[in-house]
C-alpha positions in Angstrom: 92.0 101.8 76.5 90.4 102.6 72.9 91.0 105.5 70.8 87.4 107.6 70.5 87.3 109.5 66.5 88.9 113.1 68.1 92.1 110.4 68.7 91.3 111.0 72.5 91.8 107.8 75.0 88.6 106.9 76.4 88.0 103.8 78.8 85.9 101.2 77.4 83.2 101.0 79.4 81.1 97.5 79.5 77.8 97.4 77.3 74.5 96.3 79.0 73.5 93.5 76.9 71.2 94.8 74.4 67.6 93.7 74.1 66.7 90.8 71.5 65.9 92.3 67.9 67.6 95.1 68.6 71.5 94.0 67.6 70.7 91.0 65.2 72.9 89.1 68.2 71.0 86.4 70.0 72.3 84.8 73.6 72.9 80.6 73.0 69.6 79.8 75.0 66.8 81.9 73.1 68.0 79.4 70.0 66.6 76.5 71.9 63.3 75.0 71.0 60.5 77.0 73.4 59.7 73.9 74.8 63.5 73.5 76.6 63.7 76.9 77.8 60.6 76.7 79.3 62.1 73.9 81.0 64.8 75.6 81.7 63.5 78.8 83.3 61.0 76.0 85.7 64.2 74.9 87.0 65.8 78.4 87.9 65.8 79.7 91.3 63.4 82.7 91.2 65.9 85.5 91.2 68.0 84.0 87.9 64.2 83.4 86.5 63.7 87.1 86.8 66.9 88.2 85.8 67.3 86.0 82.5 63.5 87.3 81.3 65.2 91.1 82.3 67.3 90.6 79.8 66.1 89.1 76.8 62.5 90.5 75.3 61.6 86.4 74.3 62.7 85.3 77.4 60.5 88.0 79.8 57.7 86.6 76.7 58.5 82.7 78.1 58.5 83.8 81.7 54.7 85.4 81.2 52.9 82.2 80.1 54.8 80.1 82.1 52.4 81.3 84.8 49.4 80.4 82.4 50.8 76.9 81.3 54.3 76.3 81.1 54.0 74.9 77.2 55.9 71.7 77.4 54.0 68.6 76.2 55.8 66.8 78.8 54.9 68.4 81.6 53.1 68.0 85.0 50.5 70.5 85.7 49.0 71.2 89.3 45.1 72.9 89.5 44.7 73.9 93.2 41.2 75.3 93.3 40.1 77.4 95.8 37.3 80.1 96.8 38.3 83.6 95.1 41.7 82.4 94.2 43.6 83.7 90.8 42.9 82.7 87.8 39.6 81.4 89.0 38.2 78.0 88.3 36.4 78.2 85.3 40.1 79.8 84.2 41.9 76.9 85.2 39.1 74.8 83.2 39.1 76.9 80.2 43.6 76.5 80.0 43.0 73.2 80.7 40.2 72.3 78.0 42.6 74.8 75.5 45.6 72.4 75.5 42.9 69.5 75.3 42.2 70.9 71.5 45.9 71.2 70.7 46.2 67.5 70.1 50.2 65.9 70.3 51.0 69.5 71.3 48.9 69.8 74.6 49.7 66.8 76.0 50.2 66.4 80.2 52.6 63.4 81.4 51.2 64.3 85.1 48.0 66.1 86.2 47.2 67.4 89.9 43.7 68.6 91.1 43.3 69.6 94.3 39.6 71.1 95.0 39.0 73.2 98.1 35.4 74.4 97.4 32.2 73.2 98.9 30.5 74.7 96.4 32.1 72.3 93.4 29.8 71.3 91.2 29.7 67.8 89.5 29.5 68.8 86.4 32.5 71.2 86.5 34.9 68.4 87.6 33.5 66.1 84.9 35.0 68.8 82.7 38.5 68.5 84.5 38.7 64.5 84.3 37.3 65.0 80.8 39.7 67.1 80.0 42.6 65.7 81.6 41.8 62.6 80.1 41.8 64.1 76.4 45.6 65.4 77.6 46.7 61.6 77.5 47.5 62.2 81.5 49.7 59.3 82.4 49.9 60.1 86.2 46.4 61.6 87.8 45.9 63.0 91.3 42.7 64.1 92.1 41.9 65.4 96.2 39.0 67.0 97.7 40.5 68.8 100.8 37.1 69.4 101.9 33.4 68.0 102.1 31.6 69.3 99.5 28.1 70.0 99.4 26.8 67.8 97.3 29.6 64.2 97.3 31.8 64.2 94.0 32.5 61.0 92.1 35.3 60.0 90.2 33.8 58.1 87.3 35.9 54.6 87.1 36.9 54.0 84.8 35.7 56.0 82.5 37.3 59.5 83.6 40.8 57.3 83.7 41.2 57.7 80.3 43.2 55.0 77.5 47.0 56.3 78.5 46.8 56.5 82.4 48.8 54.2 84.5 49.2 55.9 88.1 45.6 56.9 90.2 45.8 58.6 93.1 42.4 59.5 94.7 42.0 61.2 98.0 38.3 62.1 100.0 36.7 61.5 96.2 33.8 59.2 95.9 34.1 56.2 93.3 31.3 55.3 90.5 30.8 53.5 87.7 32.4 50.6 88.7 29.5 47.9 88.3 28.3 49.9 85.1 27.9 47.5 81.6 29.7 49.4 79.6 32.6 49.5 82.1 35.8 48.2 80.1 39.7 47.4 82.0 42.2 50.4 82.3 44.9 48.4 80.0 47.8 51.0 81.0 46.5 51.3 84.8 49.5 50.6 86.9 49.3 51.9 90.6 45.8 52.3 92.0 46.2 54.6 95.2 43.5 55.5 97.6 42.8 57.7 100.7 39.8 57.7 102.5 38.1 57.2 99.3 34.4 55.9 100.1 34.7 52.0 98.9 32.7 48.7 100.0 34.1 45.3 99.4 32.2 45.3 96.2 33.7 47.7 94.9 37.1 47.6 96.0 37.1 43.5 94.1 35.3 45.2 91.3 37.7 48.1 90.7 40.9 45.3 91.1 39.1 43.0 88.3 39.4 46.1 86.1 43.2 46.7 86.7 44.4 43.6 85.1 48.1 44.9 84.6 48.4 46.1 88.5 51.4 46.3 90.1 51.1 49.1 92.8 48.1 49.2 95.4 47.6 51.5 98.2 44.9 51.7 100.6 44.5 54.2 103.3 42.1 55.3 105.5 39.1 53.4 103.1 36.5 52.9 106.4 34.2 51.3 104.3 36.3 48.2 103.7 36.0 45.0 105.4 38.0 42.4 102.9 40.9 42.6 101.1 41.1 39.8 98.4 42.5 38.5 95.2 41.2 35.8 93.6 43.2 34.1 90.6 39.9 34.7 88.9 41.2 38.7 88.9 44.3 38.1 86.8 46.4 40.2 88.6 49.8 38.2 87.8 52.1 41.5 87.9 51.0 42.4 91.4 54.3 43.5 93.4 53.2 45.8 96.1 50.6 46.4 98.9 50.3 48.8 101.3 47.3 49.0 103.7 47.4 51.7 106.4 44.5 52.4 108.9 41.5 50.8 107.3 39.8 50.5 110.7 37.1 47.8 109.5 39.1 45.9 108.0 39.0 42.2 109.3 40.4 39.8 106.4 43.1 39.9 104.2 43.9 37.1 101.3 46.5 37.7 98.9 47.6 33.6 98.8 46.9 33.8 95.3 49.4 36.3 94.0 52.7 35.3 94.3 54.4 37.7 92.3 53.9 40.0 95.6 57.5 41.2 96.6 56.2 44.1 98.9 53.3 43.9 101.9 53.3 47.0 104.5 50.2 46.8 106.7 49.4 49.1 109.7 46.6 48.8 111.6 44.5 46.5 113.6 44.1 42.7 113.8 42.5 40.6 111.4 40.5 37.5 112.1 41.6 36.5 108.6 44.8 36.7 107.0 46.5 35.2 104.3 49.9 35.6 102.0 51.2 33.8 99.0 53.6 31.3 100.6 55.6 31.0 97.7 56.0 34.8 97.0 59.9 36.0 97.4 59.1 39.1 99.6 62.0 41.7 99.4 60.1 43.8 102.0 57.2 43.0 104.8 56.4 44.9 107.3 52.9 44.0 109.5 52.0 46.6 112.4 49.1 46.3 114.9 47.5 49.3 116.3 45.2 47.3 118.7 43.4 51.0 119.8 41.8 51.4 115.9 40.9 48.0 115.8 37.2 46.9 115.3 38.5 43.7 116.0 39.6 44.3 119.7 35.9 46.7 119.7 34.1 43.3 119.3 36.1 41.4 121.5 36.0 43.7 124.2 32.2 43.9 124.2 32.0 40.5 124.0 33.9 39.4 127.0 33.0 42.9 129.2 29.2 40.8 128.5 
């Protein structure tokens, strides 16, 4: 009970909480630095998202650009582009460019661009891996869900930029690999590719230029024929290999890498295959799919003669 001014008893009611500004009081979170509540509202379920920005006039502020870009120089951003989707392309582009100019301050840890448009221009995702690139991106994924009209290339490896270390490429062309000026990704990592559009060229050329390597993925790369590392490549701090449904694919060497600790293969015979015999695997595992072999094509067309 309280006493109101008349001397009357009155129930005390409970007070909404009042908007920021408006009492001089300020909730424990809104004194964090931006960057940390944005972190913290992209790890609220949806409803306490809501209801936290309801209540506080900076918050509702923080929960309005985290839509646009969530702020945080640490952060992992995800471009999905597709036809008349909102905020459009050149949107996307134009956010993505922005944080480019903002130095320390814009930078991405992790960047995703997914592109579902036929009509994507070359140009236009030069802009993205440009930009992405100037973001000191340490982790890029980059997928075309669809064919476009004319192919797209991912320029290696000069759209990799001096800070990555994880590649992940998916239905992308690759170029640039045999160009002079080409120069070794010194922080590339983990090279991972699906259906990407590689000969054996390019595949040995693209390895030479990874010389700290210790992640490789292949999947779905019909345009493969030989796996191989030479000692020539440098790749000492090679630890794991996974190779899953190269059809092709007939050979496989990696007897000169024994710092391998991991091989996973799935697919169809080889007529060539070779592991370090000294490496200390801590997981192999080797499965034949005999019906996507182009091994068992040629040998049943050989013996059906």
């Amino acid at each position: 009970m309280a006493l109101e001014s008349g001397g009357a008893a009155a129930a005390k009611r409970p007070q909404p909480p009042a908007e920021d500004g408006e009492t001089g009081q300020h909730d424990h979170l809104s004194a964090l630095p931006e960057p940390l509540q944005l972190r913290i509202l992209s790890f609220l379920p949806l409803r306490s998202a809501i209801l936290a920005s309801s209540l506080s006039r900076s918050w509702r502020g923080l929960w309005a650009r985290r839509w646009e870009d969530d702020g945080n120089p640490s952060a992992s951003l995800h471009h999905h582009l597709r036809p008349y989707a909102s905020p459009s392309s050149n949107k996307l582009l134009e956010s993505l460019e922005l944080r480019q100019s903002q130095g320390r301050r814009g930078r991405i840890d992790r960047y995703s661009l997914v592109v579902h448009i036929l009509a994507m221009r070359a140009r236009v995702l030069g802009r993205y891996l440009a930009a992405a690139a100037g973001c000191g991106v340490e982790d890029l994924r980059v997928e075309l869900r669809t064919s476009p009209d004319t192919p797209l290339l991912f320029p290696f490896p000069a759209a990799a930029g001096p800070a990555l270390a994880r590649l992940s490429l998916r239905g992308i062309w690759v170029s640039g690999l045999h160009s002079r000026t080409a120069r070794p990704s010194a922080a590339l990592e983990a090279v991972l590719l699906h259906s990407v559009r590689l000969d054996d060229r390019d595949l040995a050329r693209m390895l030479a230029l990874c010389p700290r390597l210790r992640v490789l993925g292949l999947h779905s790369c019909t345009g493969i024929s030989r796996v191989a590392v030479t000692a020539a490549m440098g790749l000492t701090s090679l630890r794991s290999v996974t190779i899953v449904d190269c059809n092709y694919l007939t050979a496989v060497d990696f007897a000169a890498v024994p710092s391998v600790r991991s091989f996973r293969y799935s697919g169809g015979f080889f007529s060539s295959f070779y592991l370090p015999g000294d490496a200390l695997f801590a997981d192999l595992d080797i499965r034949f799919g005999v019906q996507k072999s182009r091994n068992v094509l040629i040998c049943q067309k050989v013996f059906s003669d």
